[in-house]
C-alpha positions, 0 to 999 in steps of 0.5 A: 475516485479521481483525485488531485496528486502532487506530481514528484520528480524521479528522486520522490521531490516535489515539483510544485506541479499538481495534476488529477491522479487519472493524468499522473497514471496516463502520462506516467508522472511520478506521485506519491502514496501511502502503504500501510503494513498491519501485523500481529504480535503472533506473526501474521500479516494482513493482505487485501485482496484488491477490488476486481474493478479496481484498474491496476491488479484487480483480484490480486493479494496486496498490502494492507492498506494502500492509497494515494496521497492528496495534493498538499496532504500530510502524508500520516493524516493520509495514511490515517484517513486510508486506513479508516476508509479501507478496514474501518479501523481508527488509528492514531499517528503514534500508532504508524512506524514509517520505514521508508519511502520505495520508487515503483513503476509498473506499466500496465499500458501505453495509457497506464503507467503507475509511477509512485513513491510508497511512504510505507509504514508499520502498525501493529493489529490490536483487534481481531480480523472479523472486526474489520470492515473492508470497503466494498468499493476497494477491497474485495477480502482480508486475510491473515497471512503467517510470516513465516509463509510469506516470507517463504513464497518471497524467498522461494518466487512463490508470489502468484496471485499477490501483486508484483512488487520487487521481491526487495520491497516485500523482503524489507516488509518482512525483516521489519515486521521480525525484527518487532516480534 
Protein backbone atom coordinates (compact mmCIF):
# COMPACT_ATOMS: atom_id res chain seq x y z
CA UNK A 1 0.00 0.00 0.00
CA UNK A 2 1.35 3.53 -1.02
CA UNK A 3 1.28 5.60 1.71
CA UNK A 4 2.27 9.38 2.54
CA UNK A 5 5.66 9.67 4.59
CA UNK A 6 7.42 12.45 6.11
CA UNK A 7 10.59 12.95 4.31
CA UNK A 8 13.76 13.30 6.92
CA UNK A 9 17.10 14.78 6.05
CA UNK A 10 20.42 12.68 6.47
CA UNK A 11 20.55 13.25 10.37
CA UNK A 12 16.61 11.48 10.90
CA UNK A 13 15.15 15.45 11.21
CA UNK A 14 12.18 16.26 9.60
CA UNK A 15 12.34 18.50 6.49
CA UNK A 16 8.58 19.88 6.44
CA UNK A 17 8.41 17.98 3.15
CA UNK A 18 5.89 14.92 2.55
CA UNK A 19 5.80 12.78 -0.24
CA UNK A 20 4.33 8.95 -1.35
CA UNK A 21 6.42 6.12 0.27
CA UNK A 22 6.66 4.95 -3.50
CA UNK A 23 8.68 8.33 -4.57
CA UNK A 24 10.74 8.22 -0.86
CA UNK A 25 12.20 4.70 -2.21
CA UNK A 26 12.38 5.73 -5.95
CA UNK A 27 14.45 8.84 -5.33
CA UNK A 28 16.13 7.59 -2.01
CA UNK A 29 14.58 10.13 0.43
CA UNK A 30 15.17 9.68 3.90
CA UNK A 31 11.83 8.42 5.87
CA UNK A 32 10.97 7.22 8.95
CA UNK A 33 9.59 3.74 10.31
CA UNK A 34 8.97 1.55 12.99
CA UNK A 35 10.79 -1.59 14.26
CA UNK A 36 9.15 -3.70 16.83
CA UNK A 37 11.29 -6.31 18.49
CA UNK A 38 9.09 -9.21 20.55
CA UNK A 39 10.57 -11.75 22.98
CA UNK A 40 9.85 -13.90 25.52
CA UNK A 41 10.80 -13.89 29.13
CA UNK A 42 12.58 -17.91 27.94
CA UNK A 43 14.78 -16.03 25.36
CA UNK A 44 13.30 -16.50 22.03
CA UNK A 45 13.03 -13.83 19.55
CA UNK A 46 10.12 -13.75 17.11
CA UNK A 47 11.28 -13.09 13.47
CA UNK A 48 9.00 -12.94 9.97
CA UNK A 49 9.64 -14.26 7.41
CA UNK A 50 8.49 -11.23 5.03
CA UNK A 51 6.01 -11.47 2.02
CA UNK A 52 7.25 -13.14 -1.23
CA UNK A 53 5.53 -10.17 -2.95
CA UNK A 54 6.83 -8.00 -0.74
CA UNK A 55 9.49 -5.34 -2.76
CA UNK A 56 12.42 -5.25 -0.99
CA UNK A 57 13.73 -8.89 0.99
CA UNK A 58 10.87 -10.76 -0.28
CA UNK A 59 11.21 -14.42 1.51
CA UNK A 60 13.77 -13.20 4.01
CA UNK A 61 13.46 -13.66 8.06
CA UNK A 62 13.33 -9.93 9.53
CA UNK A 63 12.31 -8.28 12.75
CA UNK A 64 9.06 -8.93 14.34
CA UNK A 65 7.06 -6.24 13.22
CA UNK A 66 8.17 -3.38 10.58
CA UNK A 67 6.41 -0.39 9.02
CA UNK A 68 6.49 2.95 7.97
CA UNK A 69 5.36 5.76 9.61
CA UNK A 70 2.46 7.83 8.15
CA UNK A 71 3.08 11.57 7.55
CA UNK A 72 2.42 13.36 10.85
CA UNK A 73 1.65 9.99 12.87
CA UNK A 74 2.87 9.64 16.20
CA UNK A 75 5.65 7.23 15.78
CA UNK A 76 4.07 4.76 19.05
CA UNK A 77 0.47 4.97 17.72
CA UNK A 78 2.49 3.52 14.54
CA UNK A 79 4.32 1.25 16.08
CA UNK A 80 0.95 0.06 17.81
CA UNK A 81 -1.16 0.17 14.74
CA UNK A 82 1.83 -2.16 13.15
CA UNK A 83 1.76 -4.55 15.35
CA UNK A 84 -2.05 -4.97 15.50
CA UNK A 85 -2.04 -5.09 11.42
CA UNK A 86 0.96 -7.40 11.07
CA UNK A 87 0.22 -10.39 14.23
CA UNK A 88 -2.97 -9.18 15.32
CA UNK A 89 -1.63 -8.47 18.54
CA UNK A 90 -3.21 -5.25 20.77
CA UNK A 91 -0.64 -3.59 22.45
CA UNK A 92 -0.61 -0.67 24.93
CA UNK A 93 2.04 2.06 24.60
CA UNK A 94 3.40 1.07 28.14
CA UNK A 95 3.94 -1.95 26.49
CA UNK A 96 6.59 -0.56 23.89
CA UNK A 97 10.43 0.14 25.28
CA UNK A 98 12.22 2.24 22.62
CA UNK A 99 15.84 1.66 22.23
CA UNK A 100 16.83 3.74 19.40
CA UNK A 101 16.61 5.42 16.44
CA UNK A 102 19.09 3.49 13.41
CA UNK A 103 19.95 4.97 9.69
CA UNK A 104 19.73 2.52 7.18
CA UNK A 105 20.25 2.69 3.34
CA UNK A 106 20.17 -0.44 1.48
CA UNK A 107 19.95 -0.04 -2.71
CA UNK A 108 18.15 -2.49 -4.05
CA UNK A 109 18.19 -0.66 -7.65
CA UNK A 110 18.88 2.36 -9.76
CA UNK A 111 14.75 2.96 -8.81
CA UNK A 112 14.71 1.52 -5.22
CA UNK A 113 16.86 2.93 -2.74
CA UNK A 114 15.55 2.18 0.83
CA UNK A 115 16.83 5.10 3.06
CA UNK A 116 14.94 5.00 6.73
CA UNK A 117 15.20 5.74 10.12
CA UNK A 118 14.13 2.67 12.44
CA UNK A 119 12.31 4.09 15.65
CA UNK A 120 12.88 0.46 17.24
CA UNK A 121 11.51 -0.92 20.33
CA UNK A 122 11.16 -3.89 22.66
CA UNK A 123 8.12 -5.64 23.94
CA UNK A 124 7.91 -8.68 25.77
CA UNK A 125 5.66 -11.61 24.10
CA UNK A 126 3.17 -12.55 26.77
CA UNK A 127 1.17 -15.22 24.57
CA UNK A 128 1.82 -18.11 22.84
CA UNK A 129 2.99 -18.15 18.92
CA UNK A 130 0.18 -20.24 17.57
CA UNK A 131 -2.41 -17.16 18.97
CA UNK A 132 -0.95 -15.00 16.46
CA UNK A 133 -2.48 -14.01 13.16
CA UNK A 134 0.06 -12.93 10.50
CA UNK A 135 -1.25 -10.69 7.51
CA UNK A 136 -1.45 -13.00 4.57
CA UNK A 137 -0.54 -9.81 2.64
CA UNK A 138 2.66 -9.11 4.53
CA UNK A 139 3.92 -11.60 6.25
CA UNK A 140 4.49 -14.96 5.20
CA UNK A 141 5.36 -17.30 8.75
CA UNK A 142 6.28 -16.46 12.28
CA UNK A 143 8.85 -18.21 14.39
CA UNK A 144 10.51 -18.21 17.55
CA UNK A 145 14.03 -18.03 17.41
CA UNK A 146 16.51 -18.66 20.76
CA UNK A 147 18.61 -15.90 21.64
CA UNK A 148 21.48 -17.49 22.14
CA UNK A 149 21.28 -18.90 18.18
CA UNK A 150 20.67 -15.75 17.03
CA UNK A 151 23.12 -14.15 18.45
CA UNK A 152 25.61 -17.00 17.56
CA UNK A 153 24.62 -16.72 13.41
CA UNK A 154 25.45 -12.75 14.44
CA UNK A 155 28.75 -13.38 16.22
CA UNK A 156 29.78 -16.00 13.65
CA UNK A 157 28.00 -14.18 9.76
CA UNK A 158 25.99 -16.72 9.94
CA UNK A 159 22.81 -14.62 8.53
CA UNK A 160 21.91 -16.17 5.24
CA UNK A 161 18.27 -16.03 4.84
CA UNK A 162 17.57 -12.87 7.29
CA UNK A 163 17.45 -9.63 6.01
CA UNK A 164 21.13 -7.74 5.79
CA UNK A 165 20.95 -5.48 8.13
CA UNK A 166 24.58 -4.04 9.70
CA UNK A 167 25.32 -7.07 12.16
CA UNK A 168 25.93 -3.64 14.78
CA UNK A 169 22.08 -3.34 14.35
CA UNK A 170 21.16 -6.92 15.38
CA UNK A 171 24.10 -6.82 17.94
CA UNK A 172 22.44 -3.94 20.09
CA UNK A 173 18.79 -5.95 19.48
CA UNK A 174 20.34 -8.78 21.30
CA UNK A 175 22.30 -7.03 24.12
CA UNK A 176 18.99 -5.50 24.74
CA UNK A 177 16.68 -8.43 24.75
CA UNK A 178 19.74 -10.04 27.53
CA UNK A 179 19.92 -7.42 29.50
CA UNK A 180 15.91 -7.81 30.14
CA UNK A 181 16.06 -11.88 30.86
Amino acid sequence: MDELVDILDENGKLTGKTCLKSEAHRKGYFHPTIHVWFYTSDGKVLFQKRGANKDTFPGLWDVSVAGHIGAGEDVIEAAIREVEEEISLVIKPKDLEKIGCFKSVHEHSKVLVDKEFHHTFLCEMKIPLPKLIKQESEVDALELIDLTTFKFNVEHNQLAGFVPNDSGYYTKIIEEISQRL
